[in-house]
C-alpha positions in Angstrom: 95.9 134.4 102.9 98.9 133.7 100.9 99.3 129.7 102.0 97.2 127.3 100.7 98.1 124.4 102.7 96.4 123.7 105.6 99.7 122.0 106.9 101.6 125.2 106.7 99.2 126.8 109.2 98.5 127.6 113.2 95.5 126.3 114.9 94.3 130.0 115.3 95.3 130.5 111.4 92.9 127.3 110.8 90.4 128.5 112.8 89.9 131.5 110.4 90.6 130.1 107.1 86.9 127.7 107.9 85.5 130.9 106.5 88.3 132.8 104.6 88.7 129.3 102.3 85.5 126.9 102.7 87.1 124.3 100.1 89.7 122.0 101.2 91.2 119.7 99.1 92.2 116.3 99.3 95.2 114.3 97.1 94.6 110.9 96.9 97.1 108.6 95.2 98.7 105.2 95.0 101.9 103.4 95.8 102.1 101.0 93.0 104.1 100.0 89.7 103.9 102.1 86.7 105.7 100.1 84.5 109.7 100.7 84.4 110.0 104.4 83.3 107.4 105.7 85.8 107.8 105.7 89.8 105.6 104.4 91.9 104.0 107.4 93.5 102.9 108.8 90.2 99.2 108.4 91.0 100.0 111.0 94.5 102.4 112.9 92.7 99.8 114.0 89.8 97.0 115.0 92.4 99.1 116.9 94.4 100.4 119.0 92.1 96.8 119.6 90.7 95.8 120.6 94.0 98.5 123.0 93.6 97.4 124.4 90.8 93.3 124.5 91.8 94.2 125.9 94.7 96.4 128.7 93.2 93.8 129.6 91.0 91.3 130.1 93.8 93.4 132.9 95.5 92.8 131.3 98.9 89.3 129.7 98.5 90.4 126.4 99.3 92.9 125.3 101.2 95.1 122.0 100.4 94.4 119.1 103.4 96.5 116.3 104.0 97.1 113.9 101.2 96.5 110.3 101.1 99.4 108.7 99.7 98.5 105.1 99.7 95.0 103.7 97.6 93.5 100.5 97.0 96.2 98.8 94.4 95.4 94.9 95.1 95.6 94.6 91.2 98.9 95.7 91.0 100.4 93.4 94.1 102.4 91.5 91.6 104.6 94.3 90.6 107.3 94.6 93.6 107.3 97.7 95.6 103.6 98.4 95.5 101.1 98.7 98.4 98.2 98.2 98.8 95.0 98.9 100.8 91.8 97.4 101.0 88.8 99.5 100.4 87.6 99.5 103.7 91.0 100.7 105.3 91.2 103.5 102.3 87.8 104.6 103.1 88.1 104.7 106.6 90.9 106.9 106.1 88.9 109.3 104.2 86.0 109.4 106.0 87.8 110.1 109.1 90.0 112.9 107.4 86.7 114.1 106.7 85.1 114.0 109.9 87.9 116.0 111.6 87.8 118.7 109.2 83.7 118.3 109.5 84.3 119.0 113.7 85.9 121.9 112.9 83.1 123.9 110.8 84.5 123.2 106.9 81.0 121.5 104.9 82.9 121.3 101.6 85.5 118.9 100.8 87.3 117.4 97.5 89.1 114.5 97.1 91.2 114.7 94.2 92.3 111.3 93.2 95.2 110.2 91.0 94.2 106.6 91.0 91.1 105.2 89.5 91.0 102.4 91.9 90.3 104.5 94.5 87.0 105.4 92.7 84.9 102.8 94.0 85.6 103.4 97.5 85.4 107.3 97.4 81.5 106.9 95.8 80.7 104.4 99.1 82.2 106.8 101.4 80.0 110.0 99.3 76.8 108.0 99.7 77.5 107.2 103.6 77.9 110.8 104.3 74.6 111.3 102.7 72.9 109.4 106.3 75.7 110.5 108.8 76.6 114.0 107.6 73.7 115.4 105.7 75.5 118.7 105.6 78.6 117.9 104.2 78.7 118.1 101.0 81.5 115.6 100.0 82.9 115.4 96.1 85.9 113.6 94.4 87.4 114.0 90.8 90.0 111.6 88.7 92.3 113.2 87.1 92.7 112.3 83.4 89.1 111.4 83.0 88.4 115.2 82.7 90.4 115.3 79.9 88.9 113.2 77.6 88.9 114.7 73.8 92.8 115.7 74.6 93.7 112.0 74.8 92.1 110.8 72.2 93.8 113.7 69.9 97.4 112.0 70.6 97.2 108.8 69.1 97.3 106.9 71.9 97.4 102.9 71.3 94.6 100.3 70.9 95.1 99.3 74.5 96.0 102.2 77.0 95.8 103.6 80.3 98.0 103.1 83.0 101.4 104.1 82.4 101.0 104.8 79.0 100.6 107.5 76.5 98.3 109.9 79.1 99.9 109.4 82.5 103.5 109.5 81.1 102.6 112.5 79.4 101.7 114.0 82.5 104.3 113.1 84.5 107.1 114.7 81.9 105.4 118.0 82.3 104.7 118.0 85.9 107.9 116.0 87.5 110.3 115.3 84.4 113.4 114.6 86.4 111.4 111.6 87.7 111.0 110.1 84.6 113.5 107.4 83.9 113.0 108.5 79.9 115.5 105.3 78.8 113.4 103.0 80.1 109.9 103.9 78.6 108.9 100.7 76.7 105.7 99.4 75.5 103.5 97.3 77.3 99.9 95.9 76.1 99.3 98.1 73.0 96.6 95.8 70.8 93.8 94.3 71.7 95.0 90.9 70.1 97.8 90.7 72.7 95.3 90.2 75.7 93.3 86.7 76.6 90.0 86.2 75.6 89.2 87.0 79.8 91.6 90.0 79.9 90.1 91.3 76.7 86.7 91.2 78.2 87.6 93.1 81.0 88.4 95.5 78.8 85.5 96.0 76.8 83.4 99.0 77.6 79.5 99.2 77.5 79.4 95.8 79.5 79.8 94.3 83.0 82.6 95.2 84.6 85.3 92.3 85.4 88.4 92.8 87.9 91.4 91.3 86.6 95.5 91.3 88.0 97.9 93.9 86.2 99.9 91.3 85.6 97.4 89.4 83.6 96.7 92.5 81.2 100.5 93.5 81.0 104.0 91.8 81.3 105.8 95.2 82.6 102.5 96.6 84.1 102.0 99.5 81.1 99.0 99.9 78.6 100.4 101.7 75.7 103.1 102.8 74.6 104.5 105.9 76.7 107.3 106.3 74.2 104.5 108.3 72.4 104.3 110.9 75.2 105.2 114.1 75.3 105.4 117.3 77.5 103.1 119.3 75.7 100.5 116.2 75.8 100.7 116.5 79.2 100.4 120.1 79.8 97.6 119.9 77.4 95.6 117.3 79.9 96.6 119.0 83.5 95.6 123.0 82.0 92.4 120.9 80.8 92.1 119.3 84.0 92.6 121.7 86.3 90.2 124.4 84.5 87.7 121.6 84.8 88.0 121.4 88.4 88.1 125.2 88.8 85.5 125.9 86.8 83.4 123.6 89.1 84.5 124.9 92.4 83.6 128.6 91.3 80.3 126.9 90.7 80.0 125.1 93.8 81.6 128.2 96.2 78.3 130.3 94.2 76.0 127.8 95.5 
């Protein structure tokens, strides 16, 4: 089958890609800030062109479902333009994406999510499927996360993360003419910039603390995505999608 989006197909196409392509995968995303230089559907636009990529590499072994464009963003509300959902809307949405595909015979499905603030609510909707759908076997996968040792081989500041060094660098290689490259500034880049609250949200090994955007960042950036570059970025997406590959040539051996 040479599409790989479910989309693309018939109903009677559909019906036989359950079998042909037992994988279909999910982008999940965000509409929110990303500081000035980044647009805000960065968090969508990463995961669906790594479901591109997965699924080209699986030559029709998984098929590419609908994505979800919106996540939970409440921490970013004070940054105009973004929207938000709460967790029990976004996992709603999931779970009844899933259950759809589910009532039409696929038992494998992968969210791949853009946005770590959709985290939390894709590991309640795994753990409900374990009672309602005990055949189902439901996964998700962040995106830079997988890619670990390549971020921390490209200097990235003290303080980093969103819209900084890693994401920017992903976005010049993936969607460069959306890149507004003049206006890539620094955000938070030291630890001695943030609040004695802000900075303890921060710290890792300890209890986990929700705080604002706008309270960790004046523009909404961690780091500096001046520091970015296109070969960063294809570095981290070849990293992560081999990651994700590898595992679904695992999981389709199962």
């Amino acid at each position: 089958m040479s599409r790989h989006r479910l989309g693309e197909l018939t109903t009677e196409e559909a019906q036989a890609a359950v079998l042909a392509s037992p994988v279909v995968l999910l982008p999940a995303g965000a509409f929110e800030q990303h500081g000035p230089g980044l647009p805000l559907a960065t968090d969508l636009i990463r995961a669906e062109h790594v479901a591109e990529l997965v699924a080209a590499k699986l030559a029709g072994r998984a098929l590419i479902g609908p994505s979800l464009p919106v996540g939970v963003s409440p921490h970013h509300l004070a940054f105009t333009g973004t929207i938000s959902l709460s967790t029990t809307t976004f996992a709603t949405l999931v779970r009844e994406y899933c259950e759809s595909l589910y009532r039409h015979g696929w038992r494998r499905i992968l969210v791949i999510t853009g946005h770590g603030g959709n985290n939390a609510a894709l590991g309640t909707v795994a753990q409900d499927f374990l009672a309602t759908h005990p055949d189902l076997q439901f996964a998700w996968t962040p995106l830079t996360a997988l890619a670990g040792a390549v971020v921390a081989e490209m200097n990235v500041s003290e303080v980093h993360g969103h819209s900084g060094e890693a994401e920017t660098a992903q976005m010049l290689y993936l969607a460069p003419e959306l890149v507004r490259t003049d206006l890539l500034i620094p955000g938070t880049v030291t630890l001695d910039e943030l609040t004695p609250l802000a900075r303890l949200s921060r710290k890792d090994g300890h209890p986990k603390l929700a705080l604002r955007y706008d309270r960790l960042s004046p523009n909404g950036v961690l780091g500096d995505p001046r520091r970015a570059t296109a070969r960063h970025g294809e570095s981290i997406v070849d990293t992560v999608v081999n990651r994700i590959v590898g595992y679904l040539d695992d999981w389709l051996a199962t």
